[in-house]
N, C-alpha and C positions, 0 to 999 in steps of 0.2 A: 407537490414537486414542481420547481420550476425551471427551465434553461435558456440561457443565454449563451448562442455559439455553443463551444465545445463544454462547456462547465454545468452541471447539473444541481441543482440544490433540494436537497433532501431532510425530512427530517431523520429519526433515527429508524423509527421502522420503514418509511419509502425507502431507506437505504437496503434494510433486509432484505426488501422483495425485490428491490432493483438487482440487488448482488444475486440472487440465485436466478436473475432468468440475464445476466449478463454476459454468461459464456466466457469467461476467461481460457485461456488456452495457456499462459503462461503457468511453468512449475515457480510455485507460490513457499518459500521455508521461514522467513524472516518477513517478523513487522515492527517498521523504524516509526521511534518518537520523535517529533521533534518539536522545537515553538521558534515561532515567527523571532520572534525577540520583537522584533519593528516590522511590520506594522504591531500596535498591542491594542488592551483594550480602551485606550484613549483614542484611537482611530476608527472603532467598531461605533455606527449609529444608531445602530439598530436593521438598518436594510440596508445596509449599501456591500451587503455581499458580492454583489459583481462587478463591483468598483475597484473595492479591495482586491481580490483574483487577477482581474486585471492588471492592478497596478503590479502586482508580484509577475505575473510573467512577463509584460515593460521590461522589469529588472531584469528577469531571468535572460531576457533574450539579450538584451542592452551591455547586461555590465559581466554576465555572464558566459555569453555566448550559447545560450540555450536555442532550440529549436522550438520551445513553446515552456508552460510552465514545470519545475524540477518534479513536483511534489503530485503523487494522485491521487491525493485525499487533503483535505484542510475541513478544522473541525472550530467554528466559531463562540464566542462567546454565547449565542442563546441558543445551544445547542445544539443548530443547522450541522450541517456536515453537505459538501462540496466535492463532486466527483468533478478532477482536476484536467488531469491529464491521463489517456486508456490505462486502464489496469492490465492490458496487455503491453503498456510499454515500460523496460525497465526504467523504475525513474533514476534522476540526478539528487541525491537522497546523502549516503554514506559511501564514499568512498571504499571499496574493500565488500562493501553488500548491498550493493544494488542488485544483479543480477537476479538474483533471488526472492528478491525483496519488493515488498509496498511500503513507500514513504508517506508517512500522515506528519501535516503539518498542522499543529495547535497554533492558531491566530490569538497569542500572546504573549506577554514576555513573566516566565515564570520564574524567574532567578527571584533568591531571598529579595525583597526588599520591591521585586516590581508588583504585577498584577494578584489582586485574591480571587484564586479560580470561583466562578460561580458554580451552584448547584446544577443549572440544568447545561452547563459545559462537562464536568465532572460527569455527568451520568452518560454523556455522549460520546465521551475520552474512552472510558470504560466499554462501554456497546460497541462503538465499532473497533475495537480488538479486540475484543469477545465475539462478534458475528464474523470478521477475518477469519478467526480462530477456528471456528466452526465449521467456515465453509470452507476451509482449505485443509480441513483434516488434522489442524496444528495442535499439541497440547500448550495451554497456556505456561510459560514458564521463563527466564532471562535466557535461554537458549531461543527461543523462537519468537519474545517480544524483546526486542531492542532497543538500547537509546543510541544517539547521536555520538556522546561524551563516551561511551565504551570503548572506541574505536580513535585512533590516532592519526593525525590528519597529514601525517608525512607519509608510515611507512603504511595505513590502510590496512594497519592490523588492528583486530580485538586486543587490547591494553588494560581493558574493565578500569578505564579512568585515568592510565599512568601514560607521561609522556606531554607530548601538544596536541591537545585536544579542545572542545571544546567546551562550553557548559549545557547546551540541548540536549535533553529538553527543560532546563531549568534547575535551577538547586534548590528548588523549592518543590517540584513535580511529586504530587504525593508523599510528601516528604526529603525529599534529598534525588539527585541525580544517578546519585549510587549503586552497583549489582543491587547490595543488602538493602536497599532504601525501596528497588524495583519488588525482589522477593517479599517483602515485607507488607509496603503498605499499596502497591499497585498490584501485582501479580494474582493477591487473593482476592481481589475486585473483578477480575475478570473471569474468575474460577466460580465466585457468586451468581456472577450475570449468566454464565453457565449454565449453570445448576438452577438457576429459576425460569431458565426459558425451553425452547422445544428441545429435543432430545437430536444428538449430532447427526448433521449429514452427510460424510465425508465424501469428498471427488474426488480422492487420490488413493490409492490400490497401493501395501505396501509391495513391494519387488517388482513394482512397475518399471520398465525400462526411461530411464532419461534420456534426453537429444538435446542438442542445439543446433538452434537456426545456422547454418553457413552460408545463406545470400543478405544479401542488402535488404529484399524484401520477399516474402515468401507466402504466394496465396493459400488462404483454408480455402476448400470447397466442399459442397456438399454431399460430396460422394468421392469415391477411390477411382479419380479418372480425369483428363481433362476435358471432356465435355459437359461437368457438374457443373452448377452455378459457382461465383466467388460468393464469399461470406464475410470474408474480411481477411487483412492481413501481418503477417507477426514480422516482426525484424530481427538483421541480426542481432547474435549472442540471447537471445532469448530462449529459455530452456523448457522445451515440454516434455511431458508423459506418451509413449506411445502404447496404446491400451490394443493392438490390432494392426497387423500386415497386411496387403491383400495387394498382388500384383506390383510390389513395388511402390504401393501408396502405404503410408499409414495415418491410422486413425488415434489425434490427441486430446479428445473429450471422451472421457468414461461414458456418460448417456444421451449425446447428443453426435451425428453425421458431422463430422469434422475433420476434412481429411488433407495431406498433403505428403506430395511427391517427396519417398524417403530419399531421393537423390541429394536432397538440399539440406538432408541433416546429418549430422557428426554425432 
């Protein structure tokens, strides 16, 4: 594993063990596909991982108006995978599903006729929305993996393709960009990696109560009080689980002391 600034690079299992001692606090429902288009793999050197990253949040903040990069995942050509931007911040992903959502961006351009995915990309596309999947309690399915091209980029609704939209994450992405293309030859990839790996750990409780953040910024602490240390903090429109009341705090990680004044949530 290595980091530069905010950006982590991982292979696919550092990403495993990174993700379950990461603490998300964010309620987690949808995981967005997408590809770079530009940079692709005629940009990738082989290491200039944190070249590239870089150069995309340049853009992002530049031509986008972002406050850092959109995306909190990018998954490279040999494999690497790139923690982006906190997975407690909603990213700049899909219009209509971000709140909910983790953006992975594939460092490619996958439409017919661009890049042919490699193997050890392909098995890393796969693994982390299969360990997403896992560790947010998701069943793999076009309901809670998503592409880019599903959704319509005026009115930010689900379209499953119809309208102005886009082509991400490619028309070639496992086959076609398509609901039928995703069921088909994506979906059951990720149901494989499943089924061949440890057995599920879910952190989400069904008839959990959901919240959202209503300040601008909202400390966790390690206890139901303010004289517990901070731990970190969520922003607004950020949706969590509250697993636990006490005194007017509550508590939004299932197994971990994570707490915050229910005054600041909706």
């Amino acid at each position: 594993m290595r980091t530069k600034g905010k950006f982590i690079l991982c292979t696919i299992d550092e990403f495993d063990d990174w993700l379950e001692s990461a603490g998300v606090s964010r309620s987690i429902s949808l995981i967005q596909n997408h590809h770079t288009w530009s940079p692709s793999y005629a940009h990738f050197t082989g290491d200039n991982h944190f070249g590239l990253l870089s150069g995309m949040e340049d853009f992002h903040i530049r031509e986008r108006g972002f406050d850092m990069i959109a995306q909190n995942l990018t998954t490279f050509p040999d494999g690497r995978v790139a923690v982006c931007r906190p997975l407690d911040r909603i990213p700049a992903g899909i219009k209509g599903a971000n709140q909910a959502g983790i953006c992975i961006e594939h460092l490619a351009n996958f439409d017919v006729g661009g890049d042919a995915m490699r193997a050890e990309h392909r098995t890393t596309i796969v693994g982390v929305n299969a360990i997403l999947c896992r560790h947010f309690g998701l069943t793999p399915d076009t309901g809670s993996i998503v592409y880019h091209h599903w959704y319509d980029l005026n009115s930010a609704k689900r379209t499953n393709g119809t309208g102005n939209t886009k082509s991400c994450p490619g028309t070639n992405f496992f086959g076609g960009n398509t609901v039928e293309a995703a069921a088909t030859g994506f979906v059951p990839l990720v149901q494989q990696y499943l089924a061949a790996g440890p057995a599920p750990q879910t952190t989400k409780s069904p008839g959990t109560p959901t919240a959202v953040v209503a300040v601008d910024s909202l400390n966790v602490r390690n206890g139901a009080g303010m004289s517990y240390n901070i731990l970190k903090q969520v922003l607004r429109g950020v949706a969590v689980q509250v697993y636990e009341r006490r005194d007017g705090w509550c508590r939004i990680a299932p197994d971990r002391q994570e707490w915050v004044c229910g005054r600041y949530l909706q």
